[in-house]
C-alpha positions in Angstrom: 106.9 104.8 101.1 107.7 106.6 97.8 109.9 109.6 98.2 111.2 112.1 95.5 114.5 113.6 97.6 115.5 116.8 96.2 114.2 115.5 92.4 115.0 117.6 89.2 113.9 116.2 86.1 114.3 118.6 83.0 113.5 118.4 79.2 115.0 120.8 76.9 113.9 124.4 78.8 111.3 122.7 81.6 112.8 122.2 84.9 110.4 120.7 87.2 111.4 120.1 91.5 109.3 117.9 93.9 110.8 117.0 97.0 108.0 114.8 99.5 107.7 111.7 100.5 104.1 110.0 100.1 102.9 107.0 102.4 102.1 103.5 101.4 98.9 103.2 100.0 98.0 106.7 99.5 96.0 108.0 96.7 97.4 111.2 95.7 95.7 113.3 92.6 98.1 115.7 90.5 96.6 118.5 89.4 97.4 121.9 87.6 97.7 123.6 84.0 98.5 121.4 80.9 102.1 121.6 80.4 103.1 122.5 84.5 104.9 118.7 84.5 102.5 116.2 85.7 103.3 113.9 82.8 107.5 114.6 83.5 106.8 113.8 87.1 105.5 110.6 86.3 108.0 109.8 83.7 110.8 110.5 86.6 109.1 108.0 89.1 108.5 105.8 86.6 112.1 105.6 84.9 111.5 107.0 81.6 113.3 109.8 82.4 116.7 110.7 84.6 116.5 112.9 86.9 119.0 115.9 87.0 119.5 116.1 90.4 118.1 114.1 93.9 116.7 110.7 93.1 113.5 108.7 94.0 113.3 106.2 96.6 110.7 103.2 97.6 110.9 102.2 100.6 114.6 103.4 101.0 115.4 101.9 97.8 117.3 104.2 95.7 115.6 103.4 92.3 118.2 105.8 90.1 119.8 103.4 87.6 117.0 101.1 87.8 115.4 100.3 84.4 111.5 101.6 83.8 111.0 97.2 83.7 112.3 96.1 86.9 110.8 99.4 89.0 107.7 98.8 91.5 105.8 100.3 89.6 102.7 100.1 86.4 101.5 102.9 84.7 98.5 103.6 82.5 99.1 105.5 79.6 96.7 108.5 78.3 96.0 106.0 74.4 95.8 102.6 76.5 98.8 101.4 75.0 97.1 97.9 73.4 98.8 96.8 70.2 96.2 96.4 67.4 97.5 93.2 66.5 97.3 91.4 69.5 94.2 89.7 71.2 92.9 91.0 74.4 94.6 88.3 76.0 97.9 88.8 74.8 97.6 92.3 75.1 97.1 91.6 78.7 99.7 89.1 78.9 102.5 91.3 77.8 102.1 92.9 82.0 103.0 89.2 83.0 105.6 88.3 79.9 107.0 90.6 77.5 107.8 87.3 75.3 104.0 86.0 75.3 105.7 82.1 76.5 102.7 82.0 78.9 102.4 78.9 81.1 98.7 77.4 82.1 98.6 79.8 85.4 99.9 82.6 83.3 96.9 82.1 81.2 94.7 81.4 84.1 95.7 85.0 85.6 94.8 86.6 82.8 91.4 85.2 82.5 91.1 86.2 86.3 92.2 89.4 85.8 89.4 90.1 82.6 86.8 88.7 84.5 88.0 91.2 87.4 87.8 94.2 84.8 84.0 93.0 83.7 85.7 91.7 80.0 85.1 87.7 80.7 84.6 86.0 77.4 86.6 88.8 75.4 90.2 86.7 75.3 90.3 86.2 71.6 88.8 90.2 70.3 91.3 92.2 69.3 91.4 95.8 70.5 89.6 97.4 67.0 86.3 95.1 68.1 86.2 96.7 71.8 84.7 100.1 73.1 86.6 103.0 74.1 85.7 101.9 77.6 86.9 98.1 77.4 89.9 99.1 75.9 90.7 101.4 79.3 89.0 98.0 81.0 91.6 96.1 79.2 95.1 98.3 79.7 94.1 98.2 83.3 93.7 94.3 83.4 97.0 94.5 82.3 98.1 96.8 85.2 96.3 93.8 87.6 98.6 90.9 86.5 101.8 92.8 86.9 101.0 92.8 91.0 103.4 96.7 91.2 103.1 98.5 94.2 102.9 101.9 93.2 100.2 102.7 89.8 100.7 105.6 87.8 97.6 106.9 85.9 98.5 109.6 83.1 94.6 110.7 82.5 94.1 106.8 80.8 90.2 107.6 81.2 90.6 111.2 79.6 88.8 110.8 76.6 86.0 108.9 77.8 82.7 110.7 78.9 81.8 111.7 82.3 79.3 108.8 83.5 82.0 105.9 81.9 84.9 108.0 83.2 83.7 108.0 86.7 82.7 104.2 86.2 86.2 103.3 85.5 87.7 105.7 88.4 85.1 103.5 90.4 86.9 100.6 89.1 90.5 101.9 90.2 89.4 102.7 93.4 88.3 99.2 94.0 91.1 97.4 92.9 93.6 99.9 95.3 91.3 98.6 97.8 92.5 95.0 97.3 96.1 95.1 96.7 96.5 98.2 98.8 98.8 99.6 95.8 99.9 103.6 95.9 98.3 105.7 93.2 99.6 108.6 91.8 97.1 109.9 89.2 97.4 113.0 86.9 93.9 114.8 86.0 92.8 118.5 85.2 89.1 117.2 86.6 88.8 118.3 90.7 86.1 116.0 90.8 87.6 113.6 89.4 90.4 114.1 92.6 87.9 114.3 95.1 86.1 111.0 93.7 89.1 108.3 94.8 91.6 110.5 96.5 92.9 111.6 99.7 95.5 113.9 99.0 96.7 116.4 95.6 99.5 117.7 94.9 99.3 121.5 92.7 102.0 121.1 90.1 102.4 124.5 88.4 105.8 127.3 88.2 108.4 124.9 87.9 107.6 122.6 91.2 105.3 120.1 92.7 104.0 120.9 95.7 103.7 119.0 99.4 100.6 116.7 98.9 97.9 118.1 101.1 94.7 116.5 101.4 92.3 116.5 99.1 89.1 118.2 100.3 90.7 120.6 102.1 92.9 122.0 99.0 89.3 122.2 97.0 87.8 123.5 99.6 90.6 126.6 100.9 92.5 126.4 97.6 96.1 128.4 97.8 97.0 131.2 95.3 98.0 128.4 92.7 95.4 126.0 92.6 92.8 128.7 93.2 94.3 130.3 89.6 93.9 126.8 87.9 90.1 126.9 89.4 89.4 130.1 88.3 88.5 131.1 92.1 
């Protein structure tokens, strides 16, 4: 299980606390006002940024200290995070080896793993030649060979329109079916919560709050979410 024990993370003025544990395999959506700390919050679990105080944990694993690299976890960026210059492939490659030295079942995974994704055939185009949708197809390809356990979605599928958006949620939904992988997913979009998750988590005034599930925060919103809703 992932737990955030007494967690602190600050930058510059912004102090944000979260302090929960969430189960294996559990889809939790977080979900408040741009700029309450969803983004930091993932950046903490993720190792991009120290905490202040408390630490995270995975499965009793103290993770402070622990490069962003060698942590259980992948994350999907809000731009993809494809380099121009590299094919599809290689772009996906880089989630197996940083150095691009892949062997014939390196390069066998990753054909797997854009088939998965619906991109078969698209190895050799670079990321300028592919829709705004099979780039997001192709970051998470990437996400697929790195096998993490816990996957980090800061709103990759945000600029992408509703029917395409829901298509690739669809798509993350499936593949967290198969390797039964923790998701912990920011979005300002309710429906997009209540699409492929069981639980949310209101981040807003400084903290994160207990995830609670997911239909029944939409439904009986406390005084924080039901400000974000307008309800």
């Amino acid at each position: 299980m992932l737990t955030l024990d007494g967690l602190r993370l600050t930058q510059g003025g912004f102090s944000l606390t979260a302090d929960w544990t969430l189960p294996k395999g559990a889809r939790l959506a977080l979900i408040g006002p741009s700029g309450a700390g969803k983004s930091t919050l993932l950046a903490g679990i993720a190792g991009f940024l120290a905490p202040l105080h408390g630490r995270v944990t995975w499965d009793g694993t103290d993770l402070t200290g622990v490069p962003p690299g060698k942590r259980p976890v992948a994350m999907l960026f809000q731009d993809g995070n494809l380099l121009p210059h590299l094919t599809l492939a290689q772009n996906v490659g880089l989630g197996l080896r940083p150095d691009l030295r892949l062997t014939s079942d390196d390069r066998e995974t990753v054909s797997s793993a854009l088939a998965r994704v619906g991109l078969a055939g698209l190895d050799a185009r670079r990321p300028a030649a592919l829709s705004g949708g099979q780039q997001s197809r192709a970051a998470l390809a990437r996400v697929l060979v790195m096998r993490r356990p816990i996957l980090l979605l800061d709103e990759p599928f945000a600029a992408l329109g509703p029917a395409l958006r829901a298509e690739m949620l669809d798509l993350v939904s499936a593949v967290l079916g198969e390797t039964g992988a923790t998701l912990l997913m920011v979005t300002h979009e309710p429906e997009d919560a209540a699409r492929i998750t069981d639980l949310i988590s209101v981040v807003a005034s400084g903290r994160a709050e207990r995830p609670v599930p997911t239909q029944e925060a939409l439904d009986n919103p406390g005084p924080e979410l039901g400000a974000y809703l307008g309800r």
